[in-house]
N, CA, C and O atoms as a Tripos MOL2 file, in Angstrom:
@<TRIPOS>MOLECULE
protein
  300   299    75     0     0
PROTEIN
NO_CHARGES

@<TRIPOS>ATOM
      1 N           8.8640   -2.5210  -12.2250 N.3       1 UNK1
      2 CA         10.1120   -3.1010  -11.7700 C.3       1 UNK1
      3 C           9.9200   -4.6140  -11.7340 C.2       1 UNK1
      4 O           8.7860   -5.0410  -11.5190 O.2       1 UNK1
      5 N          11.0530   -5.5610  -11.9470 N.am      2 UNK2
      6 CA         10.8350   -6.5040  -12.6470 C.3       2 UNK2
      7 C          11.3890   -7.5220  -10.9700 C.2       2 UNK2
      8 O          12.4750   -7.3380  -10.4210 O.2       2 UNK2
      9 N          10.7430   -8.1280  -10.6710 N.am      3 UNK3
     10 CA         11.7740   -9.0340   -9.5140 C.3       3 UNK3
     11 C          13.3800   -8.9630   -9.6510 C.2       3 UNK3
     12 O          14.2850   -8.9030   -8.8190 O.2       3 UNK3
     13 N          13.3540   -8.9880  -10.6900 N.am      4 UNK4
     14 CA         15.1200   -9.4610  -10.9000 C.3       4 UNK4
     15 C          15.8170   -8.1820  -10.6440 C.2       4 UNK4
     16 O          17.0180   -8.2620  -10.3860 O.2       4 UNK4
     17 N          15.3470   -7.1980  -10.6700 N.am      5 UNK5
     18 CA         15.9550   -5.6780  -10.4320 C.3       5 UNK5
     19 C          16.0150   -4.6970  -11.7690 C.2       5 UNK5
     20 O          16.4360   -3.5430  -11.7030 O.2       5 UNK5
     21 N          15.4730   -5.3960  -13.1520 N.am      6 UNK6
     22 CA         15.3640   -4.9840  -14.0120 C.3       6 UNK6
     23 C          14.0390   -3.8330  -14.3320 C.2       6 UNK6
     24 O          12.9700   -3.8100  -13.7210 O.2       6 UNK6
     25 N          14.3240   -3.1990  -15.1080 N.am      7 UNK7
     26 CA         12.9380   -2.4320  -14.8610 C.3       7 UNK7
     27 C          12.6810   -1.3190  -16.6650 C.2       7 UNK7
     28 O          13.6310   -0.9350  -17.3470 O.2       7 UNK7
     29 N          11.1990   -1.0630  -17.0000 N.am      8 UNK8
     30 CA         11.1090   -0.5280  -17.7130 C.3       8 UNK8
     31 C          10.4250    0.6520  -17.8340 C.2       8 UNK8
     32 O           9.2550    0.5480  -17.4640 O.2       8 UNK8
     33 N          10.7130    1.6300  -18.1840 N.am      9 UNK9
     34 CA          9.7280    2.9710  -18.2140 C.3       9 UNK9
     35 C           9.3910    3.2300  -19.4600 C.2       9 UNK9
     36 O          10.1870    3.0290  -20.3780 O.2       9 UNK9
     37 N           8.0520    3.7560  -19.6770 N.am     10 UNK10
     38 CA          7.2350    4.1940  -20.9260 C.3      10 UNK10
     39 C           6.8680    5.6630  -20.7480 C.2      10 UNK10
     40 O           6.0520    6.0570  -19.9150 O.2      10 UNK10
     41 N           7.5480    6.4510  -21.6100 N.am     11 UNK11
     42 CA          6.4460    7.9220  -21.4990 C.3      11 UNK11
     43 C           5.6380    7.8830  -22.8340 C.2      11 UNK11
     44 O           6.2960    7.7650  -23.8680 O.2      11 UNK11
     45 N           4.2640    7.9710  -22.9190 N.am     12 UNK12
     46 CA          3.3880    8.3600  -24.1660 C.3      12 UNK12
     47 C           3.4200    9.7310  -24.4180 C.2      12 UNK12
     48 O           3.6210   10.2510  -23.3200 O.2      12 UNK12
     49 N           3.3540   10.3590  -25.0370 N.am     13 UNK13
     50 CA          2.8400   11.6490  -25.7400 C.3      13 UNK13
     51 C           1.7460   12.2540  -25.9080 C.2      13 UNK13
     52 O           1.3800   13.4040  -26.1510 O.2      13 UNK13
     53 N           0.8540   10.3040  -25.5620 N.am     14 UNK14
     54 CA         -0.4880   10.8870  -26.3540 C.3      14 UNK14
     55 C          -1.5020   10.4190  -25.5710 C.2      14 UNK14
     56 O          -0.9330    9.4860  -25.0050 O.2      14 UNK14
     57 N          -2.4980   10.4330  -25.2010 N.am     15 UNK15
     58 CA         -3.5020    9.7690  -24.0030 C.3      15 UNK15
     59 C          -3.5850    8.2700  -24.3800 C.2      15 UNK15
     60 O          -3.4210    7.7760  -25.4960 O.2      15 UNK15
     61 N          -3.8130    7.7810  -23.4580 N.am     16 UNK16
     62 CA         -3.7970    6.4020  -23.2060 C.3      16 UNK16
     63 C          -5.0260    5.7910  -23.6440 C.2      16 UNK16
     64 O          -6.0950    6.2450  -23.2360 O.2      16 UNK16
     65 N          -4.9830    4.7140  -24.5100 N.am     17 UNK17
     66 CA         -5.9030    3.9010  -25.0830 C.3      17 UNK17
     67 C          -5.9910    3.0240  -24.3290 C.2      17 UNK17
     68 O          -5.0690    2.6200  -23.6200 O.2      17 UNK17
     69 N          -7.7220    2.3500  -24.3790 N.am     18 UNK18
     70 CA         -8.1280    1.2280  -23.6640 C.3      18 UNK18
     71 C          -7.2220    0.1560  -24.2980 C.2      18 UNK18
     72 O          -7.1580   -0.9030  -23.6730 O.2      18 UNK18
     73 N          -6.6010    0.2420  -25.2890 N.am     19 UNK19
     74 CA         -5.9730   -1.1360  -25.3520 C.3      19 UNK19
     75 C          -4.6110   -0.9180  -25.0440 C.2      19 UNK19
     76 O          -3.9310   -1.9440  -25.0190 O.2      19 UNK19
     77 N          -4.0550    0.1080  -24.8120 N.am     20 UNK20
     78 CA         -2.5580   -0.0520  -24.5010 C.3      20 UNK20
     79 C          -2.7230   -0.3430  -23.0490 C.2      20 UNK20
     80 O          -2.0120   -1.1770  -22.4870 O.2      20 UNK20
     81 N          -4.0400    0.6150  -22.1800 N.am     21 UNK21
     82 CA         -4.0000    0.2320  -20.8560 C.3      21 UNK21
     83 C          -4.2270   -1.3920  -20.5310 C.2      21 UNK21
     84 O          -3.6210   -1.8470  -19.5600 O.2      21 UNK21
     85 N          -4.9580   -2.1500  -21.2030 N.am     22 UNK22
     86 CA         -4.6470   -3.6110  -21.4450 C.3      22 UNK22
     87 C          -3.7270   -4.3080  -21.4690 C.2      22 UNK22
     88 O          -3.7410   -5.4660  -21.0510 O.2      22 UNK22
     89 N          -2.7100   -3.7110  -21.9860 N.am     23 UNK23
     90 CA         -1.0120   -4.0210  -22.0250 C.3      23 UNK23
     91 C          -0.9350   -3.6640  -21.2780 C.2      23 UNK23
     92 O          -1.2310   -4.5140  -20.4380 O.2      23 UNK23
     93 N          -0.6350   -2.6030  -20.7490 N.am     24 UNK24
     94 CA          0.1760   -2.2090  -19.6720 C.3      24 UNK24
     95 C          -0.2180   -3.5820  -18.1570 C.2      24 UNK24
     96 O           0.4190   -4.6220  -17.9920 O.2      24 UNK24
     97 N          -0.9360   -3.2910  -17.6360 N.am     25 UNK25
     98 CA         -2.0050   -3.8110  -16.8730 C.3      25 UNK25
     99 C          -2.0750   -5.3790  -17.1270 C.2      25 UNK25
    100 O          -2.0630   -6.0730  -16.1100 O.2      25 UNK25
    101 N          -2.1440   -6.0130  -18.3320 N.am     26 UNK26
    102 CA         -1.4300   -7.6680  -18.2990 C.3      26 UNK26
    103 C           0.3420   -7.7040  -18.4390 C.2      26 UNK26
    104 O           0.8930   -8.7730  -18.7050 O.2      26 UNK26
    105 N           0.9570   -6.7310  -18.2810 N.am     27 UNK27
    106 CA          2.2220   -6.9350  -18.1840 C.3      27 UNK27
    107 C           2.5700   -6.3480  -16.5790 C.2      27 UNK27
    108 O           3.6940   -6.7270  -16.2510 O.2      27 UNK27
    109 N           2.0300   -5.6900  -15.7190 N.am     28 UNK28
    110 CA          1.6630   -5.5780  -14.1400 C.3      28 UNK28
    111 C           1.6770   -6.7880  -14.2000 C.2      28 UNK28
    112 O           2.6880   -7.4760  -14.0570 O.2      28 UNK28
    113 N           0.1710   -7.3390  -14.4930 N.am     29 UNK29
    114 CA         -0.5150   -8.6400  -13.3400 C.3      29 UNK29
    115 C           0.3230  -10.1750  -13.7510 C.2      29 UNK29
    116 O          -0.1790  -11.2680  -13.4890 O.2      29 UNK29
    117 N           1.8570   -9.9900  -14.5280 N.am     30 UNK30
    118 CA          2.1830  -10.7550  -14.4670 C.3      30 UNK30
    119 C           3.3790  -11.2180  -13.0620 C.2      30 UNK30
    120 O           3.5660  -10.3530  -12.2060 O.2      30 UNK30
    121 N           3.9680  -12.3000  -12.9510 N.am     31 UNK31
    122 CA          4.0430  -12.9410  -11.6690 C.3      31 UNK31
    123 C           5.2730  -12.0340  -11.0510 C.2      31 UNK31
    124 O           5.3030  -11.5450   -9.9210 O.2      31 UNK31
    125 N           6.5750  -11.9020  -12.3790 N.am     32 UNK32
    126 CA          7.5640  -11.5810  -12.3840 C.3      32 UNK32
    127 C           7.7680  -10.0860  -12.0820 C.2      32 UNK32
    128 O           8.9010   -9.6060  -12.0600 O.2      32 UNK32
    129 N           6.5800   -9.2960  -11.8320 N.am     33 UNK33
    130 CA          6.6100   -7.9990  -11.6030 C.3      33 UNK33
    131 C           6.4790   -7.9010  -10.1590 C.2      33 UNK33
    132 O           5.7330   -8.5310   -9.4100 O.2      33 UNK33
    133 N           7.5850   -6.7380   -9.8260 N.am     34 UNK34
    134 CA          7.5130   -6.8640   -8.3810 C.3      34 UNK34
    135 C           6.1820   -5.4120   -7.6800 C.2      34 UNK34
    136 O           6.5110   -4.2650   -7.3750 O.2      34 UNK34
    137 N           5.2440   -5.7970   -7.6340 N.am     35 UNK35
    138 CA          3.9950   -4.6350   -7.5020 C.3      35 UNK35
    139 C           4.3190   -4.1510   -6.3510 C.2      35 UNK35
    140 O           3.3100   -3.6050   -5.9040 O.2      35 UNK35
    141 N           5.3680   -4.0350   -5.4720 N.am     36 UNK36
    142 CA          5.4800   -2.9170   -4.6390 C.3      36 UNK36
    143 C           6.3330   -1.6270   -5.3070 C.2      36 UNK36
    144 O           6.2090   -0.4920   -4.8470 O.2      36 UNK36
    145 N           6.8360   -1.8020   -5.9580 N.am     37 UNK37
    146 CA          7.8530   -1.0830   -7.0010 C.3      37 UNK37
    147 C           7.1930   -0.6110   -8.2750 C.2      37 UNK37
    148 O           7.7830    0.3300   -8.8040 O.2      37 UNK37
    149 N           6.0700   -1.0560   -8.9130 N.am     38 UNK38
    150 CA          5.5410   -0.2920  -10.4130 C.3      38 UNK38
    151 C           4.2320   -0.3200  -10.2270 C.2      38 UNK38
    152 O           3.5250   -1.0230   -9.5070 O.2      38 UNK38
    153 N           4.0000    0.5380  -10.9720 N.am     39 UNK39
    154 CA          2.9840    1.1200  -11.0080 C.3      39 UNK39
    155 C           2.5460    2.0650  -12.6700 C.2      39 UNK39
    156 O           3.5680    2.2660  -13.3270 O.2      39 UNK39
    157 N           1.8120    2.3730  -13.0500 N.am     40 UNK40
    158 CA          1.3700    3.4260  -14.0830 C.3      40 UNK40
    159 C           0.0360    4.4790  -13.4940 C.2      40 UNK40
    160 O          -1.1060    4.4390  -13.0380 O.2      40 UNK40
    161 N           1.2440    5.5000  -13.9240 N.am     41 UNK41
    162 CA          0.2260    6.6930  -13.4090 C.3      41 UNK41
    163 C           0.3050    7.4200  -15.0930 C.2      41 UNK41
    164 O           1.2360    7.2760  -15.8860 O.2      41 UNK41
    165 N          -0.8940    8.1660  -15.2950 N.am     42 UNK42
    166 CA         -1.7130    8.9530  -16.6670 C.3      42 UNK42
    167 C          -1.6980   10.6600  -16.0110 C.2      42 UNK42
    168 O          -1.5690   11.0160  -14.8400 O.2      42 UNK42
    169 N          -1.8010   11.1250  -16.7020 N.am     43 UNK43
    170 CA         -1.4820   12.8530  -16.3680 C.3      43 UNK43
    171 C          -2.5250   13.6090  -17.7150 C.2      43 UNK43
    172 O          -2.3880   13.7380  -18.9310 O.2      43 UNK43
    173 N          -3.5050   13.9590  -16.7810 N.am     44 UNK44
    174 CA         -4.7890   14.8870  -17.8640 C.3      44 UNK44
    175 C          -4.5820   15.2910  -17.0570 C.2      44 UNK44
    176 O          -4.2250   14.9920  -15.9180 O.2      44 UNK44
    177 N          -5.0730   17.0410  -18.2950 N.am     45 UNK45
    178 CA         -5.7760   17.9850  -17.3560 C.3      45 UNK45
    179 C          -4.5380   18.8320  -16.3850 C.2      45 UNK45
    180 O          -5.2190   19.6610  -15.7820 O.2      45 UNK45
    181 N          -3.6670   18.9510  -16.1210 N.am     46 UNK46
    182 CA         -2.7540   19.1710  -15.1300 C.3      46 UNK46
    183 C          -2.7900   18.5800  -13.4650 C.2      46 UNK46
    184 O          -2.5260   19.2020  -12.4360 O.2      46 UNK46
    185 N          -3.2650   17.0010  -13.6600 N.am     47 UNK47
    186 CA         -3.1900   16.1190  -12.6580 C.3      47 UNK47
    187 C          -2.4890   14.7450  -13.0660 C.2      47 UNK47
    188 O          -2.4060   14.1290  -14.1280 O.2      47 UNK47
    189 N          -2.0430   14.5370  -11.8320 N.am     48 UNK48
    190 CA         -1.7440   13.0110  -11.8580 C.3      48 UNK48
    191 C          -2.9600   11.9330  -11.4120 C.2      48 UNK48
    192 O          -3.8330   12.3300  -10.6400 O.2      48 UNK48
    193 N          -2.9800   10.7600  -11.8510 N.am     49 UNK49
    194 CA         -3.6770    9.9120  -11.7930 C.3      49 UNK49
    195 C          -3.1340    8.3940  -12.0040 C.2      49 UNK49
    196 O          -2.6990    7.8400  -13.0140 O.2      49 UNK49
    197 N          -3.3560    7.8440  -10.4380 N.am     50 UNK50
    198 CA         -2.6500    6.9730  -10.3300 C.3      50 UNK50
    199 C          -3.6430    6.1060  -10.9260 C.2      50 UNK50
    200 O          -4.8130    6.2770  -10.5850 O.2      50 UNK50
    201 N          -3.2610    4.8880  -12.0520 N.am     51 UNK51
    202 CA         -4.6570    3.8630  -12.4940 C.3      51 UNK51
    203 C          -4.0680    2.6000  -11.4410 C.2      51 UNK51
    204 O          -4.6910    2.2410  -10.4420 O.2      51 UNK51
    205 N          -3.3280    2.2710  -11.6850 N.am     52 UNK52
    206 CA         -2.5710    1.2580  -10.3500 C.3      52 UNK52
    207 C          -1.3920    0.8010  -10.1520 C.2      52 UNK52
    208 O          -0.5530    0.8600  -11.0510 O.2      52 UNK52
    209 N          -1.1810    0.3910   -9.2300 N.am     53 UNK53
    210 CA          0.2430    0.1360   -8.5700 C.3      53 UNK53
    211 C           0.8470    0.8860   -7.2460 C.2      53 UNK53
    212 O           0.0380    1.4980   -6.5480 O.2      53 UNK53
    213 N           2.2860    0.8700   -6.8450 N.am     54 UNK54
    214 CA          1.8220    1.4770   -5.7140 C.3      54 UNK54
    215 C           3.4420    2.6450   -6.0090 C.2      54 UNK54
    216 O           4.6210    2.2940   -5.9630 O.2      54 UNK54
    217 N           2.8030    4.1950   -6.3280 N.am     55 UNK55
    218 CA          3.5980    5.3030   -6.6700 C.3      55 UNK55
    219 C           5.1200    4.9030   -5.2530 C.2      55 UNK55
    220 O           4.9290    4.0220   -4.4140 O.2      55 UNK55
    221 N           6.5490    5.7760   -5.2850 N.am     56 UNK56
    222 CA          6.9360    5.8900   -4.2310 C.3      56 UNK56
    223 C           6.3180    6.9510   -3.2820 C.2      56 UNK56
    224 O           5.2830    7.5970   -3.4490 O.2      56 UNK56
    225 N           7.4170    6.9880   -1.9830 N.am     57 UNK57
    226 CA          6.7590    7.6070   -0.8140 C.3      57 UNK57
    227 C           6.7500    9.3680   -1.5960 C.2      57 UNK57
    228 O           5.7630   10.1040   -1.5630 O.2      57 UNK57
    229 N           8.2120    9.7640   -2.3080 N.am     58 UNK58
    230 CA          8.4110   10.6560   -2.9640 C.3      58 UNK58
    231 C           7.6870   11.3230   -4.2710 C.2      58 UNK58
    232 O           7.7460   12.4980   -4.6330 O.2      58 UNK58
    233 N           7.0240   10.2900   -4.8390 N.am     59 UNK59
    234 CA          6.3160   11.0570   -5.8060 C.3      59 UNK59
    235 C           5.3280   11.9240   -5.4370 C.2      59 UNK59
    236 O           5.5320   12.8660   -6.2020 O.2      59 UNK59
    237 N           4.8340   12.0790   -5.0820 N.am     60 UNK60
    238 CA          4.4200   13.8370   -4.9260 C.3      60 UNK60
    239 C           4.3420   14.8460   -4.6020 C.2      60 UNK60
    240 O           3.5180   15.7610   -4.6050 O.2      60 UNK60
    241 N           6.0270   14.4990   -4.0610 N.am     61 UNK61
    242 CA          6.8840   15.7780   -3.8420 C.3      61 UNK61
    243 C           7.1780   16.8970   -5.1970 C.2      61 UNK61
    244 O           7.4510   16.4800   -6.3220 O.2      61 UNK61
    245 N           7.0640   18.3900   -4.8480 N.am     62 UNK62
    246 CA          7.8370   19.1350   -5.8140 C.3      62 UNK62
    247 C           9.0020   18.7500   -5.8780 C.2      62 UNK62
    248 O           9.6620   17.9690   -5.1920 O.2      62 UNK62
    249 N           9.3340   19.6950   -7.2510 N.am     63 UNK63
    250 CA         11.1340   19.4540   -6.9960 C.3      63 UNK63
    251 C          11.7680   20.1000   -5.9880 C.2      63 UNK63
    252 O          12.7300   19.4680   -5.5500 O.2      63 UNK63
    253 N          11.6120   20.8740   -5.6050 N.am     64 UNK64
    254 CA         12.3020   21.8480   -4.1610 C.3      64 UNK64
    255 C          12.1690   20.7280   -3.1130 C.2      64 UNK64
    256 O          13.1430   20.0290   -2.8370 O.2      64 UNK64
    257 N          10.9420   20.5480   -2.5140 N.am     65 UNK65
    258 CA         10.8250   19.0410   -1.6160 C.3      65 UNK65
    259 C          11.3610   18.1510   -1.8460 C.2      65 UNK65
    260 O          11.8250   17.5340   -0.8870 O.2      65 UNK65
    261 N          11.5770   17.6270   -3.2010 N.am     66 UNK66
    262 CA         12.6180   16.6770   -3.1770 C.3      66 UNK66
    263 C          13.8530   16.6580   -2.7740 C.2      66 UNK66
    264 O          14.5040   15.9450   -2.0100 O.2      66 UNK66
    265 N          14.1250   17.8540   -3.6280 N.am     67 UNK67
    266 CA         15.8280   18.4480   -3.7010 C.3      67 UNK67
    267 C          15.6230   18.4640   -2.0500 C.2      67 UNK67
    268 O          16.1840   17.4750   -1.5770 O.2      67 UNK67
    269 N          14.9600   19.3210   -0.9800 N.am     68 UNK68
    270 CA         15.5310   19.4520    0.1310 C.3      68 UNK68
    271 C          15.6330   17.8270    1.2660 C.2      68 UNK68
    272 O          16.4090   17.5120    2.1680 O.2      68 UNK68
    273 N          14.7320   17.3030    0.7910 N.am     69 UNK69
    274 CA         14.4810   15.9120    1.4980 C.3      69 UNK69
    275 C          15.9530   14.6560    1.2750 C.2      69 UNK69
    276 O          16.6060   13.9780    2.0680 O.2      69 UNK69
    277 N          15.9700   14.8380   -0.1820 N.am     70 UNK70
    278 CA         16.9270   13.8130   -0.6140 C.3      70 UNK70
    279 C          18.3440   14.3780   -1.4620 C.2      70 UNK70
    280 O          19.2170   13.6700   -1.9620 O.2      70 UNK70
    281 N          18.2520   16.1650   -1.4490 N.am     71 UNK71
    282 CA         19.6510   16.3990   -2.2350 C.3      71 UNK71
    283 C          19.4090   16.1990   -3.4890 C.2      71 UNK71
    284 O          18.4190   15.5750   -3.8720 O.2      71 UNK71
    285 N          20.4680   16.8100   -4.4280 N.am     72 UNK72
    286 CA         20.8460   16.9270   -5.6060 C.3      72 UNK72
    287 C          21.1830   15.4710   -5.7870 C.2      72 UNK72
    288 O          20.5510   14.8460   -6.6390 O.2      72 UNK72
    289 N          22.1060   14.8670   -5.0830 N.am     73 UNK73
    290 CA         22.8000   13.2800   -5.5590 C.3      73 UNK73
    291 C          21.6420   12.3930   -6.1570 C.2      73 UNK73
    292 O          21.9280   11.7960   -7.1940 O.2      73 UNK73
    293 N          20.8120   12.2830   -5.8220 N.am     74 UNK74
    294 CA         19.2350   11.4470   -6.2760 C.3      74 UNK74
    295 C          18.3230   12.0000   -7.3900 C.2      74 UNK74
    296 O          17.2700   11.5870   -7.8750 O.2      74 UNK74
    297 N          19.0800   13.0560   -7.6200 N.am     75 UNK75
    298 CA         17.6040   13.7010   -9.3070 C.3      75 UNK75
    299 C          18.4820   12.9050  -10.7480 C.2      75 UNK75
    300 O          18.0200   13.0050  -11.8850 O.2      75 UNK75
@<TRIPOS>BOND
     1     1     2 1
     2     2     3 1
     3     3     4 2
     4     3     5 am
     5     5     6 1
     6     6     7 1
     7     7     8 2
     8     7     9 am
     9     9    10 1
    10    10    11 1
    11    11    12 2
    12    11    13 am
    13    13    14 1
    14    14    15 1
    15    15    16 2
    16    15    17 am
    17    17    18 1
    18    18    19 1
    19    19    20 2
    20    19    21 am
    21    21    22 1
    22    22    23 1
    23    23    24 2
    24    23    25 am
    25    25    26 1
    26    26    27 1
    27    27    28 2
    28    27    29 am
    29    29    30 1
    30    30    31 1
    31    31    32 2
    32    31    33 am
    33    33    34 1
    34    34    35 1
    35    35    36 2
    36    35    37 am
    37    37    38 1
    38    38    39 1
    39    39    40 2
    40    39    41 am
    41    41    42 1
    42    42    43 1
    43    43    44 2
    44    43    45 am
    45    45    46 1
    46    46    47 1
    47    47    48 2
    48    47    49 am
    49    49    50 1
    50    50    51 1
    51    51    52 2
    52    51    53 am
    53    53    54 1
    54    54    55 1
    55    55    56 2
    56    55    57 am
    57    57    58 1
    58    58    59 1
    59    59    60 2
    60    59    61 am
    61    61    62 1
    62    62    63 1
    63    63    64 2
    64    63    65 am
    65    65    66 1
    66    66    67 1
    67    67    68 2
    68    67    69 am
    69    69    70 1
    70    70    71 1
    71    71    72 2
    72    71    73 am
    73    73    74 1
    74    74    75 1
    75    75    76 2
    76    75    77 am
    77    77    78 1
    78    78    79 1
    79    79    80 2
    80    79    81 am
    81    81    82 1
    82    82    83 1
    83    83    84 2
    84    83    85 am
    85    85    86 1
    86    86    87 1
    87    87    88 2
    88    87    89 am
    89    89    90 1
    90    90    91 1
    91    91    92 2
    92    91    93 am
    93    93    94 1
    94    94    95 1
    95    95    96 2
    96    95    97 am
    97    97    98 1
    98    98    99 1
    99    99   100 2
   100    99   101 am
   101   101   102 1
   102   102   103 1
   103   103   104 2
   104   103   105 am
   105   105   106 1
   106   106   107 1
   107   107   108 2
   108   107   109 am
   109   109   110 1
   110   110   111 1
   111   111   112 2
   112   111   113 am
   113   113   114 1
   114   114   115 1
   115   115   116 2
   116   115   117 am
   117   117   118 1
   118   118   119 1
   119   119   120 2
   120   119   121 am
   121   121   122 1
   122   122   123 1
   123   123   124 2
   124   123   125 am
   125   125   126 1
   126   126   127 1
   127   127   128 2
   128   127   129 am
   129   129   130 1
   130   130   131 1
   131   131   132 2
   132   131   133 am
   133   133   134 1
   134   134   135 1
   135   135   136 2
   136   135   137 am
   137   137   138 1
   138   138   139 1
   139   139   140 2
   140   139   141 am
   141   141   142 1
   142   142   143 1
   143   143   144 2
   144   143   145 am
   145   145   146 1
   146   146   147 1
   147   147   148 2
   148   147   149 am
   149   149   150 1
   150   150   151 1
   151   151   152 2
   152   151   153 am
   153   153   154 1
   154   154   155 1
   155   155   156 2
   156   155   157 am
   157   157   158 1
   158   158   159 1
   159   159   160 2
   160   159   161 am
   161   161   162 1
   162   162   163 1
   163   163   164 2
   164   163   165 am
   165   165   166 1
   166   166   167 1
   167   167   168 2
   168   167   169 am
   169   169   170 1
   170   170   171 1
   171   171   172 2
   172   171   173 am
   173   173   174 1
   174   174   175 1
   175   175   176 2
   176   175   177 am
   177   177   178 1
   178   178   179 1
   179   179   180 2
   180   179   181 am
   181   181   182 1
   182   182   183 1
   183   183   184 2
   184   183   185 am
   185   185   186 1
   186   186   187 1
   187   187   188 2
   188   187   189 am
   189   189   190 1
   190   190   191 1
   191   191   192 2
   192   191   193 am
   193   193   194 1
   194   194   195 1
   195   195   196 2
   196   195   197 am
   197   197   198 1
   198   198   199 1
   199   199   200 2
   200   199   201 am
   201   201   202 1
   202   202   203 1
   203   203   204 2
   204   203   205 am
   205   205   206 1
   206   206   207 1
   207   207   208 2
   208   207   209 am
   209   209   210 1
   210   210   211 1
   211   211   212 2
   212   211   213 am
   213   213   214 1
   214   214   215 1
   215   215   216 2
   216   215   217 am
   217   217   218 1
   218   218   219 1
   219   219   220 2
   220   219   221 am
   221   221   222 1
   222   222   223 1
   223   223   224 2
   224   223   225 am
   225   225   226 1
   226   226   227 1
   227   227   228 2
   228   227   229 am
   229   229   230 1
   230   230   231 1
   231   231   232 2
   232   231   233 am
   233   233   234 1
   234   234   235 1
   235   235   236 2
   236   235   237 am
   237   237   238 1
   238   238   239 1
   239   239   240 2
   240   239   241 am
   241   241   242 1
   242   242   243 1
   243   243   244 2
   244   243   245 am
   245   245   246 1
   246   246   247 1
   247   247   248 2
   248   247   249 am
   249   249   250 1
   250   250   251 1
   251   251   252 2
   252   251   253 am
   253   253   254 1
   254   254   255 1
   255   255   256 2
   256   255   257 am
   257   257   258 1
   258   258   259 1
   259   259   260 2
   260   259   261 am
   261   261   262 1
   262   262   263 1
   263   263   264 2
   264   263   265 am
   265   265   266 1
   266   266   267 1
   267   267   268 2
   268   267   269 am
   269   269   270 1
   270   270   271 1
   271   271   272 2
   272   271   273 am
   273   273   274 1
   274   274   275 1
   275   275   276 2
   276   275   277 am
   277   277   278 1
   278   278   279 1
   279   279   280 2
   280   279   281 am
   281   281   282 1
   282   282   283 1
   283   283   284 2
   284   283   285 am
   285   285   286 1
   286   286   287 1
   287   287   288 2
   288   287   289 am
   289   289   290 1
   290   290   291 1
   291   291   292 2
   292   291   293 am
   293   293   294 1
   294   294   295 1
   295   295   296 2
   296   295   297 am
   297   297   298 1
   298   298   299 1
   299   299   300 2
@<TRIPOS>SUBSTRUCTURE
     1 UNK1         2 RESIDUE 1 A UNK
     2 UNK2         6 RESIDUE 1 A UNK
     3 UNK3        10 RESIDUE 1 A UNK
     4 UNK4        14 RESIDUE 1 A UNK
     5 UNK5        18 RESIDUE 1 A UNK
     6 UNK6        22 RESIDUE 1 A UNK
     7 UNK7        26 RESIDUE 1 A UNK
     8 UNK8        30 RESIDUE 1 A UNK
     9 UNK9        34 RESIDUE 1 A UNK
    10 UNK10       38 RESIDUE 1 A UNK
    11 UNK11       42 RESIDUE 1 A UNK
    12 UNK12       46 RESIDUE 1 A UNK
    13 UNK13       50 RESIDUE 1 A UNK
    14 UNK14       54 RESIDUE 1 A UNK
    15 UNK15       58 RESIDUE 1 A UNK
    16 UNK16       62 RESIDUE 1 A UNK
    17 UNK17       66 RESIDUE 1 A UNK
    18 UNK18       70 RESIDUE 1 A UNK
    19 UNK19       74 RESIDUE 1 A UNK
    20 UNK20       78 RESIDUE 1 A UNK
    21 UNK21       82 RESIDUE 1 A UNK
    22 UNK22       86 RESIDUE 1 A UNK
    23 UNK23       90 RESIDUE 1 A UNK
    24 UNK24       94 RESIDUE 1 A UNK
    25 UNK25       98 RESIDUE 1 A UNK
    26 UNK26      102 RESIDUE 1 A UNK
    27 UNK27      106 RESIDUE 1 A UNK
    28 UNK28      110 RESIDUE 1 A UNK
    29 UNK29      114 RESIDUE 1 A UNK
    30 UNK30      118 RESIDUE 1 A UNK
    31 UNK31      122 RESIDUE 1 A UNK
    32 UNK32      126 RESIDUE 1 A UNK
    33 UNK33      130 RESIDUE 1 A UNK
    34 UNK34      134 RESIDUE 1 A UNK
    35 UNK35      138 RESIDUE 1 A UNK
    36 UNK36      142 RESIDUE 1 A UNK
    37 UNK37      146 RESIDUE 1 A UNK
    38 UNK38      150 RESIDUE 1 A UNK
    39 UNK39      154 RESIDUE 1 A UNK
    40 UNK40      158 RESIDUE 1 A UNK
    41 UNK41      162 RESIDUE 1 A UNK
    42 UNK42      166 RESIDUE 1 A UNK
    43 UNK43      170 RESIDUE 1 A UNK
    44 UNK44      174 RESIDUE 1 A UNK
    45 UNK45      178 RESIDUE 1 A UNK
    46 UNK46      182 RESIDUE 1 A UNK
    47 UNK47      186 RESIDUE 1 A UNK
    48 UNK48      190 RESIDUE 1 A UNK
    49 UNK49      194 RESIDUE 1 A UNK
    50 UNK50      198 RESIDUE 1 A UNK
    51 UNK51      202 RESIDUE 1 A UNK
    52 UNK52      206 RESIDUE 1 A UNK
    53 UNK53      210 RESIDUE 1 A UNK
    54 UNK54      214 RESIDUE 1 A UNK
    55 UNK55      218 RESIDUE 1 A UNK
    56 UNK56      222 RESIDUE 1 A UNK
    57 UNK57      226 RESIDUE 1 A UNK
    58 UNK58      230 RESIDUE 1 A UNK
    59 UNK59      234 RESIDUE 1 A UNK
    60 UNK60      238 RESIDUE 1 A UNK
    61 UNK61      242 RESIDUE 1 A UNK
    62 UNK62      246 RESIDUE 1 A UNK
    63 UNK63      250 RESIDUE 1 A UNK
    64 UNK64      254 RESIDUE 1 A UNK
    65 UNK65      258 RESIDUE 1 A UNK
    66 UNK66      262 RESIDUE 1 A UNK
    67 UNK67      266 RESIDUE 1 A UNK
    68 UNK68      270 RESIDUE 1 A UNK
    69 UNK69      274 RESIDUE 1 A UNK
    70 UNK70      278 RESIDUE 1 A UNK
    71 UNK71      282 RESIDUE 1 A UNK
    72 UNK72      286 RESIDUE 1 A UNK
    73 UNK73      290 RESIDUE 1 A UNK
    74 UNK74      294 RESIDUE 1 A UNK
    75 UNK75      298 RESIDUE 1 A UNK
């Protein structure tokens, strides 16, 4: 998430290379990123794995936990 309220999401397909995580990670540590808001998390194996940033309070809720916490209006 970008300070300005702008924001971008990436899904890969394919495992993450040391050099895309390079990108990713100099486009974080730049100024204009707001690091309470983004983050990149990687998914092996049938886990999540946060590499950094800071996830929301909600991400690792199921969907049922979600749905009951915050409703249908928010998916």
């Amino acid at each position: 998430m970008m300070k300005d309220a702008t924001f971008s999401s990436k899904r890969l397909m394919s495992p993450l290379t040391d050099e895309q995580f390079e990108i990713f990670k100099g486009k974080y540590d730049d100024d204009d990123v707001d690091k309470e808001k983004s983050y990149l998390v990687c998914y092996r194996n049938g886990q999540f794995e946060i590499l950094f940033g800071t996830v929301p309070e909600y991400f690792h809720l199921s969907f049922e936990e979600y749905v009951e916490k915050y409703g249908y209006d928010y998916i």
